[in-house]
C-alpha positions as CSV (number, residue, x, y, z in Angstrom):
1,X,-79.2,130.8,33.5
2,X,-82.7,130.4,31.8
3,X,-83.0,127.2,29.4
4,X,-84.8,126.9,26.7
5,X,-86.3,123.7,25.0
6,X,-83.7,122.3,21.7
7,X,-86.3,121.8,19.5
8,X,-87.2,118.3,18.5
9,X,-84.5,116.8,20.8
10,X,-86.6,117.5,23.8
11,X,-83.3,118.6,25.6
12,X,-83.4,121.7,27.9
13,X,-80.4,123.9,26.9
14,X,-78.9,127.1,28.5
15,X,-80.0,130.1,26.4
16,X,-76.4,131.5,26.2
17,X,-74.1,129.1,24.7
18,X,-70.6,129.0,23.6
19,X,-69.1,128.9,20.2
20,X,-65.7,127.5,20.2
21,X,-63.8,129.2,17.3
22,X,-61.3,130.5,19.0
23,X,-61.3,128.6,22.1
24,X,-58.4,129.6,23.9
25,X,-56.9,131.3,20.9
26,X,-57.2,134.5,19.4
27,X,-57.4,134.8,15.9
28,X,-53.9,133.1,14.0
29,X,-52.2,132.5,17.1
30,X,-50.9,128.6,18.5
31,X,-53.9,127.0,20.5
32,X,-53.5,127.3,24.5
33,X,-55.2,124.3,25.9
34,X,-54.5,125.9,29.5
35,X,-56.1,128.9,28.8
36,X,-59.2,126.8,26.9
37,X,-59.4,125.0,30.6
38,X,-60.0,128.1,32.0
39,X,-62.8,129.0,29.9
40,X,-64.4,125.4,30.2
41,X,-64.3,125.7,33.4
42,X,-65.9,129.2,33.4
43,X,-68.8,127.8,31.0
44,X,-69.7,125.0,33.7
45,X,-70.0,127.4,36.5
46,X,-71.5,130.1,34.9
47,X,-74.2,127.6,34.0
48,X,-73.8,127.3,30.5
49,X,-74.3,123.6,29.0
50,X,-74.5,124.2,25.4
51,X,-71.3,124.2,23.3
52,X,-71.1,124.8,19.6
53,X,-67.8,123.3,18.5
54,X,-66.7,121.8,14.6
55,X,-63.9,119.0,14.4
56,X,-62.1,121.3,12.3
57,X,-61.4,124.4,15.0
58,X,-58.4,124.6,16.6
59,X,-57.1,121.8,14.1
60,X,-59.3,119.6,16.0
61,X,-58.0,120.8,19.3
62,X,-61.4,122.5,20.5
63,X,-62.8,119.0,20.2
64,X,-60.0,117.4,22.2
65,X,-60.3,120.1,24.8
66,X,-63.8,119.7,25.1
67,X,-64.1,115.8,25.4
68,X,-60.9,116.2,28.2
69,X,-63.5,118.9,29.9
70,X,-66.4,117.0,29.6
71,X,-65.2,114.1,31.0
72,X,-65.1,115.4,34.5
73,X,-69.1,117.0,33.9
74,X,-70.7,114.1,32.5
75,X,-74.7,114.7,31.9
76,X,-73.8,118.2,31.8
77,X,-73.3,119.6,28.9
78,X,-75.1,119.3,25.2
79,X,-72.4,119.7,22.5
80,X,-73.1,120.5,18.7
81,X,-70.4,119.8,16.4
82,X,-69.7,120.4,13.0
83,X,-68.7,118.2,10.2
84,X,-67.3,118.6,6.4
85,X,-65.4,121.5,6.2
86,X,-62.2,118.9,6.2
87,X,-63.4,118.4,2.5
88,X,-60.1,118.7,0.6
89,X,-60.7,121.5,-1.4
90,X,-62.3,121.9,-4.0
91,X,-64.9,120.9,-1.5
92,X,-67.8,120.2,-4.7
93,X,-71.1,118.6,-3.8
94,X,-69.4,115.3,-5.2
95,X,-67.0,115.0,-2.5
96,X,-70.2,115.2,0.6
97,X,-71.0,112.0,0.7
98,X,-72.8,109.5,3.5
99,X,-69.1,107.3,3.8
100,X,-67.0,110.5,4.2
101,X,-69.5,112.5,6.9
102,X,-69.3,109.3,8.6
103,X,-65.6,109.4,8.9
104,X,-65.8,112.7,10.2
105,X,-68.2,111.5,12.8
106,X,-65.5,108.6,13.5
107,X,-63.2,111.7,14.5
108,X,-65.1,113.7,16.3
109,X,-66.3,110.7,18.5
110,X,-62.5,109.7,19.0
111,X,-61.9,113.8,19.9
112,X,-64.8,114.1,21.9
113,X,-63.9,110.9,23.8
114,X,-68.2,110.0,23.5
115,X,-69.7,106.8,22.3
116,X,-72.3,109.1,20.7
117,X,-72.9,112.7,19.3
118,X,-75.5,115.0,20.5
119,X,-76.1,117.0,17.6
120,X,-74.2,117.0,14.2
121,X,-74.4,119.9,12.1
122,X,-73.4,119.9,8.4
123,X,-70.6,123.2,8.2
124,X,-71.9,124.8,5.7
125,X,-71.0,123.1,2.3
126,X,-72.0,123.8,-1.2
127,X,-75.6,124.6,-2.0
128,X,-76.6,121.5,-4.1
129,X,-75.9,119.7,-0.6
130,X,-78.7,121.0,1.3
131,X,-81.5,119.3,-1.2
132,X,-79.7,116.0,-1.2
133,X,-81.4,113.4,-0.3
134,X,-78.6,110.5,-0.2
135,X,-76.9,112.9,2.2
136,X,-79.9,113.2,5.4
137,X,-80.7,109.5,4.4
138,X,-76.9,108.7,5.3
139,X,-77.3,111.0,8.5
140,X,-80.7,109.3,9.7
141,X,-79.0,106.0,9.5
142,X,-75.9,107.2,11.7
143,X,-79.2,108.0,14.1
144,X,-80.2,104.0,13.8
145,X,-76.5,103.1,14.4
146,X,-76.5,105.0,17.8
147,X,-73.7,107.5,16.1
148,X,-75.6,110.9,16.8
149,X,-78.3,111.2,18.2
150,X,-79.6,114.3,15.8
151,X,-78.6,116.3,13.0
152,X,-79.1,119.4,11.2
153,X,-77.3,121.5,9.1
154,X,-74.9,125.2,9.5
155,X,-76.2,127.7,6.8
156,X,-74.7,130.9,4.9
157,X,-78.0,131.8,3.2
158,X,-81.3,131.2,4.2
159,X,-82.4,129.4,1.1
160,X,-80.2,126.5,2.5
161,X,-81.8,126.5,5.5
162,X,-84.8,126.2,3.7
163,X,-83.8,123.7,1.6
164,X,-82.8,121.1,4.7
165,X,-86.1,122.1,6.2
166,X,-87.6,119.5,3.8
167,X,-85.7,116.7,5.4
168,X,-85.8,115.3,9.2
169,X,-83.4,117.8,10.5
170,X,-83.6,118.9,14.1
171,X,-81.8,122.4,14.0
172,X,-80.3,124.8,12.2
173,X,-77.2,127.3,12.9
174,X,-77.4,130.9,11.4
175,X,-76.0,133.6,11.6
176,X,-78.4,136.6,13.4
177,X,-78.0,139.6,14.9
178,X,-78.9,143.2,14.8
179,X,-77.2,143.6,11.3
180,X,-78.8,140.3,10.2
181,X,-82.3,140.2,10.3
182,X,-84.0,138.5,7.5
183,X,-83.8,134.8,9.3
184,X,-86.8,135.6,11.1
185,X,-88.8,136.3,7.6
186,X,-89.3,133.1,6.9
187,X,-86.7,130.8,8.5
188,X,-87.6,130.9,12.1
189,X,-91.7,130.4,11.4
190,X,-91.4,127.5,9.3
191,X,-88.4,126.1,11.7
192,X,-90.7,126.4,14.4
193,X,-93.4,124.7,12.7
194,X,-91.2,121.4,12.3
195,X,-90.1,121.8,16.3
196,X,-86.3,122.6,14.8
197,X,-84.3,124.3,17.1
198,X,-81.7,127.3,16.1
199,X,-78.7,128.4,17.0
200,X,-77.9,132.4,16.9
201,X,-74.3,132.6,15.7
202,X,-71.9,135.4,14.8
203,X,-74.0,137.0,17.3
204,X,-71.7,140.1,17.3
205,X,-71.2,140.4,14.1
206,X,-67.4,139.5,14.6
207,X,-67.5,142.1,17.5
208,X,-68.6,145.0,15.5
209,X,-72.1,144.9,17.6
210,X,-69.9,145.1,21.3
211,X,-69.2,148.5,20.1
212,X,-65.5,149.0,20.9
213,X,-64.0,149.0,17.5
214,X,-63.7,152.6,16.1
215,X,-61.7,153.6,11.9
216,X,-58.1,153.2,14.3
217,X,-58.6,150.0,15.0
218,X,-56.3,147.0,13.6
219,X,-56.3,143.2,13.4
220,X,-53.8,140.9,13.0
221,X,-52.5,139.9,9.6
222,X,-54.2,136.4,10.2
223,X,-57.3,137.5,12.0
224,X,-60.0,137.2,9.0
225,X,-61.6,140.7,10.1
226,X,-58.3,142.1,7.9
227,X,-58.3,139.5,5.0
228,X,-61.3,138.1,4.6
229,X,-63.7,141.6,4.0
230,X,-64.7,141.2,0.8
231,X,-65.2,137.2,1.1
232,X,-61.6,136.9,-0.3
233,X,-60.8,133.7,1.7
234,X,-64.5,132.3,2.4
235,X,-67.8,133.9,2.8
236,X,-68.1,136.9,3.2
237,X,-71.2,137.0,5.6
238,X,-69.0,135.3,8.1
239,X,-66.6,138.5,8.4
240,X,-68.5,141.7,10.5
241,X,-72.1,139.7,8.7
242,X,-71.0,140.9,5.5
243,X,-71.8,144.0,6.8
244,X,-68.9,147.2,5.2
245,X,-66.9,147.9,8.1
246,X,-66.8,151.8,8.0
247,X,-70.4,151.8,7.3
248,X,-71.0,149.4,10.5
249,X,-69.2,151.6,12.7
250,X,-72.0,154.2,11.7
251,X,-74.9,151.5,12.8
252,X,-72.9,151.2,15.9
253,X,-73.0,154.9,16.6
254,X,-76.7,155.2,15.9
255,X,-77.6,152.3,18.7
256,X,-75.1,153.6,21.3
257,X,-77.2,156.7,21.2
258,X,-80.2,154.3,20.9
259,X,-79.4,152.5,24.0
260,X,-77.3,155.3,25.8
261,X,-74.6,153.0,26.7
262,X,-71.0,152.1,24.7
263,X,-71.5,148.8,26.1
264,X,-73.2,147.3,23.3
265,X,-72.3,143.5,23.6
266,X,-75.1,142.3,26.6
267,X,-77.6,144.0,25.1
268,X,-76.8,142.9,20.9
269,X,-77.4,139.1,22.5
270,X,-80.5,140.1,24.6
271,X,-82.1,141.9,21.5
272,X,-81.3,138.0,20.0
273,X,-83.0,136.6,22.5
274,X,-85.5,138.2,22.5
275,X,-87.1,136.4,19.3
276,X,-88.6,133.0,20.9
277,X,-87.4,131.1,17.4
278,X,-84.2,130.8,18.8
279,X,-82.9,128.1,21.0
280,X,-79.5,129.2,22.1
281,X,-77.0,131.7,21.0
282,X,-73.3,131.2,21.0
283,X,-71.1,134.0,21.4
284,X,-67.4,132.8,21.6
285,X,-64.4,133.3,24.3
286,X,-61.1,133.4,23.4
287,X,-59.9,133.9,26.9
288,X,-61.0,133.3,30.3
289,X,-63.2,136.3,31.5
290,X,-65.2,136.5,28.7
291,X,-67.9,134.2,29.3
292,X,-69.1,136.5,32.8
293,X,-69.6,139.7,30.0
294,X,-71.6,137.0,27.8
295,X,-74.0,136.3,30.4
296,X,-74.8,139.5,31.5
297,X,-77.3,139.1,28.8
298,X,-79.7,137.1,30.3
299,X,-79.8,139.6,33.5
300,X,-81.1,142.0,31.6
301,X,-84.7,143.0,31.3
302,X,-86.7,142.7,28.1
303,X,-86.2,145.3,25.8
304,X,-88.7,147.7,25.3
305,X,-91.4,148.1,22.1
306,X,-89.3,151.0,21.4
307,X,-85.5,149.5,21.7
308,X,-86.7,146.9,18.9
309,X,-88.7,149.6,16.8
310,X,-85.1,151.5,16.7
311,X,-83.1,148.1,16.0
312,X,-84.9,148.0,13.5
313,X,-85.3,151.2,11.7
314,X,-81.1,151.8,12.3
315,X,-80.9,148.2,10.3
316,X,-83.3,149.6,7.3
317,X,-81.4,153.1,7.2
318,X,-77.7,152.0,7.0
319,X,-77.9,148.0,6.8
320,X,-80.4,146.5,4.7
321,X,-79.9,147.3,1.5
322,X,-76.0,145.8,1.0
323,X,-76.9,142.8,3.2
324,X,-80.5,141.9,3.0
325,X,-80.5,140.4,-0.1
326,X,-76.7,138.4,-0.1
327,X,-77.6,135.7,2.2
């Protein structure tokens, strides 16, 4: 597994990560801690040692599992966590304040079973949030009190990103992927002018980009890829990357002719990986077995001059013009 520098930290990190969503849990069901083992354990050998979790996934399970994991792999593994989404709602600016991110911290330490946090990300909250300054001054002084050792900040559109840029943050999570291209218009060259690392997620466009969903396909009734389409429960960018989901199947024909292959999911996070913005990205596993397909990625060769020029001309044809401008 290649590694690639975590911005600012100065911490060498796998360039394949895992997102822990649905750690050992498919979308609605009970968490499975055995089965979350399993994929731990498949992580470490497979070489991973960056995971992307948030204190509130799995009902804070994900965290618990982790810390129980990482306790037999100490030195191993860099984890980024997420914090604020445990907001009661309404979650308004108001309610993101210093003393309750702090709290959350608490938690995830206790989960995490760490006396300090590698990386805390802010999970994506309201707008006003990511050009206050009370908020990164109460985060650097969690730095001074040996809490985290970094922070940074989870983003929906890229004018937040933007926003936190002008504080001392040291990454920044967004979603990218071959339906979601405008972070590198602007994000990635000014993130890497600070040195702030980023994080590729929703890499498969809620696994619309592996390229085995088809119009027959179904989801469960709690699975957010059947409620959540038109943003009815949260954002809509986090469901397919906002992308209309007959209209992404037709994307996904045009690159399986592209690439001549049906296997689309290896070579969606090598096309990611290809930009040299991003730090890591972090497709998930919600059972053991996945993480080998997610690493077949970095075996691949580099795509070619013309693989990218067709990425991106299928994304201007049938993508672009409903997404582009939304986030």
């Amino acid at each position: 597994m290649e590694k690639r520098r975590f911005g600012k930290s100065g911490r060498m990190v796998s360039e394949i990560g895992l997102g822990t969503w649905q750690l050992g849990t498919t979308w609605g069901d009970p968490f499975n801690h055995d089965e979350a083992m399993k994929i731990l354990e498949e992580t470490y050998e497979s070489g991973i040692t960056l995971i992307d979790t948030a204190d509130i996934y799995n009902k804070g399970n994900s965290e618990k599992a982790i810390g129980e994991f990482i306790a037999k792999h100490p030195d191993h593994f860099y984890i980024v966590t997420k914090c604020g989404k445990g907001i009661e709602e309404p979650a308004t600016p108001e309610k993101h304040t210093p003393e309750v991110m702090e709290k959350f911290v608490d938690g995830s330490l206790k989960r995490l079973g760490v006396e300090r946090l590698d990386m805390v990300l802010l999970h994506c909250p309201p707008a006003p949030v990511y050009k206050d300054e009370r908020m990164f001054d109460g985060l650097e002084k969690l730095v001074k009190k040996g809490k985290i050792a970094g922070y940074g900040v989870s983003i929906e559109r890229i004018v937040d990103g933007m926003n936190a840029l002008q504080f001392n943050i040291s990454a920044i999570e967004v979603i990218y992927n071959m339906f979601r291209i405008k972070p590198e218009e602007e994000l990635f060259p000014e993130a890497k002018k600070k040195d702030v690392a980023i994080l590729a997620r929703v890499p498969l466009a809620s696994g619309l980009l592996t390229g085995k969903y088809d119009k027959n396909t179904t989801f469960g009734a709690k699975d957010h890829r059947t409620f959540n389409r038109n943003g009815e429960s949260f954002d809509k960018g986090e469901t397919f990357s906002g992308v209309d989901y007959d209209l992404g199947l037709t994307a996904v024909d045009e690159l399986k002719k592209l690439f001549g292959t049906d296997d689309l999911a290896p070579l969606a996070l090598r096309w990611i990986l290809m930009n040299d913005a991003v730090s890591t990205v972090i497709p998930g596993a919600s059972k053991a077995g996945q993480i080998s397909a997610n690493i077949r990625a970095a075996e691949l060769p580099p795509l070619t001059d013309g693989q990218m020029a067709g990425v991106r001309a299928i994304y201007d044809k049938y993508i672009r013009a409903s997404v582009h401008p939304n986030w």
